[in-house]
N, C-alpha and C positions, 0 to 999 in steps of 0.2 A: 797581633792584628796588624794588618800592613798602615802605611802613613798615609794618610791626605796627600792628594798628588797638587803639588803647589800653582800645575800646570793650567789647571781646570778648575773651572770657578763652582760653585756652590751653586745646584737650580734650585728654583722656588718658585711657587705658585702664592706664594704668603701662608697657604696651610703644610706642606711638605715640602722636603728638602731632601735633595741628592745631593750627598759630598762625596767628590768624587778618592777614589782610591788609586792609587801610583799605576798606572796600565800596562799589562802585559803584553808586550805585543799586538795582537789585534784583539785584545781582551779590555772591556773600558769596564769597571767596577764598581758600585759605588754603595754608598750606607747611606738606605732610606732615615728622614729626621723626623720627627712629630713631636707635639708636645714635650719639646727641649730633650728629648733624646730619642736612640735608636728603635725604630719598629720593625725593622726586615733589610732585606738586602736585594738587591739588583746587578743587573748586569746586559751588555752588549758585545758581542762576538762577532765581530768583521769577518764575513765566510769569504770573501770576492765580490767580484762585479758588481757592487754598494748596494749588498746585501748583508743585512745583520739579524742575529737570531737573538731574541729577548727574552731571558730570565729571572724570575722573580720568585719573592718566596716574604710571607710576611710573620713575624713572631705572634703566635698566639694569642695571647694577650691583647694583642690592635687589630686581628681583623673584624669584616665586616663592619668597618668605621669609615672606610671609603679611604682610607690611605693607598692602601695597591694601587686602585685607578687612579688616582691622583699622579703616585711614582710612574707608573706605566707609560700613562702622557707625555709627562716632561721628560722619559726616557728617549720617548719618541721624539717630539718635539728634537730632544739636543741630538737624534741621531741622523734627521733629515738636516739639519742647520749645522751644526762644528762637526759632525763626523762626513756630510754630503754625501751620505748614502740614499738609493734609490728607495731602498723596498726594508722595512723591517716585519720581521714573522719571527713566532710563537707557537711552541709545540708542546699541548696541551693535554692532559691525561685527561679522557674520553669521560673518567667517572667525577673528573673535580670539576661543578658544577658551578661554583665560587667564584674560580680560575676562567673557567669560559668568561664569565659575566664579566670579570674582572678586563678580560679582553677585548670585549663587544663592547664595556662602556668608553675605553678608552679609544674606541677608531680602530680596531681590528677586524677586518670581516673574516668568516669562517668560509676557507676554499675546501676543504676537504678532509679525507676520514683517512689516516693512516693505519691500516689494518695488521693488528701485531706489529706492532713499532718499534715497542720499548718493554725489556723480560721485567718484571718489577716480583723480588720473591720467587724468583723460579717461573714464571706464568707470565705469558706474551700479554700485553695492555695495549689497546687504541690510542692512537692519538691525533687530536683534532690538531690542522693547521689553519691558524689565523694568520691574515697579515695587513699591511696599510702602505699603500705607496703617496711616495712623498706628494703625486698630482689627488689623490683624493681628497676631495674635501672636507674639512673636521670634520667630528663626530657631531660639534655644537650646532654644525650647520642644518637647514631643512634638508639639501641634497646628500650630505654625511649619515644622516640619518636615517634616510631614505635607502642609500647605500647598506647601510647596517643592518638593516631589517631583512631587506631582502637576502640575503648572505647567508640566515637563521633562519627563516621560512619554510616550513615542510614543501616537497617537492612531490607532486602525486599525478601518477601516469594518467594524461586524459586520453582516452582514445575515442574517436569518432565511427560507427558503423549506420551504413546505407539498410535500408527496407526497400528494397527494389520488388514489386510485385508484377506478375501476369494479369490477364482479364478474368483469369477463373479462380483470382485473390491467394495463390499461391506466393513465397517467397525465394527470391533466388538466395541459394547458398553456396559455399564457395568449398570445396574437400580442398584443406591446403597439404605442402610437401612436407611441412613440419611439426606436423602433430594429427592426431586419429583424428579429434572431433571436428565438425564442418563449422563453417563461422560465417558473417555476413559479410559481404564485399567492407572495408575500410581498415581502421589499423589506428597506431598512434599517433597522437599531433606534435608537430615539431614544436620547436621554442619558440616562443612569437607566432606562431601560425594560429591566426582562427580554429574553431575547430570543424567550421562548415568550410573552410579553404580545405582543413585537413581532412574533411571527408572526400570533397572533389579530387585534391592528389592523390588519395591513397586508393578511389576508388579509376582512379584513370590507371593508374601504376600495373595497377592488377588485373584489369577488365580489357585496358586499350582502348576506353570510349568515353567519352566526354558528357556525361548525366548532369540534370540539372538539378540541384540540389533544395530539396524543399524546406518544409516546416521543421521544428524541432519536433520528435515524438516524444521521448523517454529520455528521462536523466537515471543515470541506475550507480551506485555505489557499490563496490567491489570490493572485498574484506581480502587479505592478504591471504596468498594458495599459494603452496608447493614454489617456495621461495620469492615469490613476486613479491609485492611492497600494494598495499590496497591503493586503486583506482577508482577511476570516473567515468563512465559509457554514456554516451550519448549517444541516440539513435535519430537519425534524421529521412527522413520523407524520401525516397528514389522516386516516386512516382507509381505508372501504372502502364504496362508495355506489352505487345502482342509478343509473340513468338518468334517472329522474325530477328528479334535483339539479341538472344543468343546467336543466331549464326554472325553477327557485326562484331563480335568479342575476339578479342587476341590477347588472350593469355598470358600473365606472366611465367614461363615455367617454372621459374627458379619457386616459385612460392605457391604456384595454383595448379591445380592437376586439372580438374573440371568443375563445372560448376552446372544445375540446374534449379529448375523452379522447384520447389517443394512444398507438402502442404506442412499443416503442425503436427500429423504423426508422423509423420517422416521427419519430421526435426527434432521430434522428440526421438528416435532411433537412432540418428545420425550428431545431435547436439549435445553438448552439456546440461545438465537439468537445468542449471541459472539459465543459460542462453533461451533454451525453450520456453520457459518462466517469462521471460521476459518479454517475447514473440508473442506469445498468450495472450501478455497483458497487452500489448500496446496493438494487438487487432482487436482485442474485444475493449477495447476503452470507448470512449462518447465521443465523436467526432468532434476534430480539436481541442481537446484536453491534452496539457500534455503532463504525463505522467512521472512521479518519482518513487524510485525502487530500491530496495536496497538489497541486493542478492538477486535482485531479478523478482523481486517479491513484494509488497508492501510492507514499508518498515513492523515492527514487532513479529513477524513470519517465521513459525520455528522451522520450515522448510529449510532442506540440509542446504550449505553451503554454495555446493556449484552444482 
């Protein structure tokens, strides 16, 4: 076993201890302590630009006793202070579920999914990367923790679509250049975008025409298709327009071929079963209600998918 490095003092939180190990190069090593002796081992890897990758691994026998986060911490801690590195990150097998937590409690956020990363046994493995910059604030903090959360939080596409109608209660739909079926003027909402902002952009982008944007109609839950990740649909209010509104429209081409009023058999020809499902309900609903759907359906609906 290599010797205590005389260099580097001993960390401690009063429940664990990191004694450090003689360091290799830009390798700093050290033997987690507990209960008067060894629980696992640790480590720090100076990659450049005061960046350091963080390894850890605990004996059996002591996990889930909170020593890892503990050691994690004061890894941390001594690699933003005696090593004056910027950024430390941790690269995490996608199925050690332990390991995640074990990184989330110590101040690591979770940036992202490395796909086939690492062959483990012959067979490519995910791996999640966390990391903590020296300006974030602990974990102990409200702001650190607020940081935290959000970093682990599902991420679920909302997208906003317009009900723009004619006098004779028709609905405009939209034939776009990237797929068969017809959709309703809007799209997905950006980061921070409202989602009645993100109707207004999305339906200027595509139309060329600056609508006012009414009531909320429909909230509708979207189960995961043909590789998508399940969404959120909201349909909001276009109003109510003569004929003349089509010829005021400029086009996007890149995304829209044409667009007319339609009634509901014709959207049921031209739409997906959910989308028409959906159109269904939210013209025959009770003036101002606004309704929730899930597939375009009322929840429990064994009506197919989309």
């Amino acid at each position: 076993m290599a010797e205590p490095d005389p260099v580097h003092p001993t960390l401690s939180d009063g429940v664990v201890s990191l004694r450090a190990l003689e360091a290799e190069a830009l390798l700093h090593s050290f033997i987690v302590l507990a209960e008067d002796g060894p629980v696992g081992q640790l480590a720090i890897q100076e990659l450049g630009d005061a960046v350091g990758q963080l390894t850890w691994a605990t004996d059996q026998s002591y996990q889930r006793r909170g020593f890892a986060t503990r050691a994690v911490r004061l890894a941390t801690d001594y690699a933003f202070g005696a090593l004056r590195l910027d950024r430390v990150q941790a690269e995490v097998d996608a199925r050690n579920h332990p390991a995640l937590r074990i990184a989330a409690r110590a101040g690591l956020r979770r940036e992202g999914l490395l796909r086939g990363y690492r062959t483990i046994e012959g067979e490519r493995h995910d791996r999640v990367l966390l990391a903590r910059l020296a300006s974030d604030p602990g974990p102990e903090t409200q702001a650190g923790f607020i940081g935290l959360v959000n970093s682990t939080l599902p991420r679920t596409r909302l997208i906003a679509h317009v009900v723009i109608r004619d006098n004779q209660g028709r609905i405009m739909l939209a034939e776009t250049t990237y797929k068969t079926d017809w959709e309703l003027p809007g799209g997905v909402v950006e980061t921070f975008e409202s989602p009645r902002e993100g109707a207004a952009r999305e339906t200027w982008e595509e139309l060329g025409i600056e609508l006012p944007i009414g009531k909320l109609l429909c909230v509708d839950w979207l189960p995961p298709w043909r590789g998508w990740d399940d969404a959120v649909e909201l349909l909001f209010d276009g109003g109510i327009h003569g004929p003349e509104l089509l010829s005021r429209l400029t086009l996007q081409p890149r995304e829209i071929r044409r667009v007319e009023f339609c009634t509901l058999e014709q959207a049921r020809e031209r739409c997906l079963p959910g989308t028409h499902r959906r159109l269904v309900a939210v013209v025959g609903a009770p003036e101002g209600r606004v309704l929730y759907l899930e597939r375009g359906a009322p929840p429990g609906s064994t009506e197919p998918i989309f």
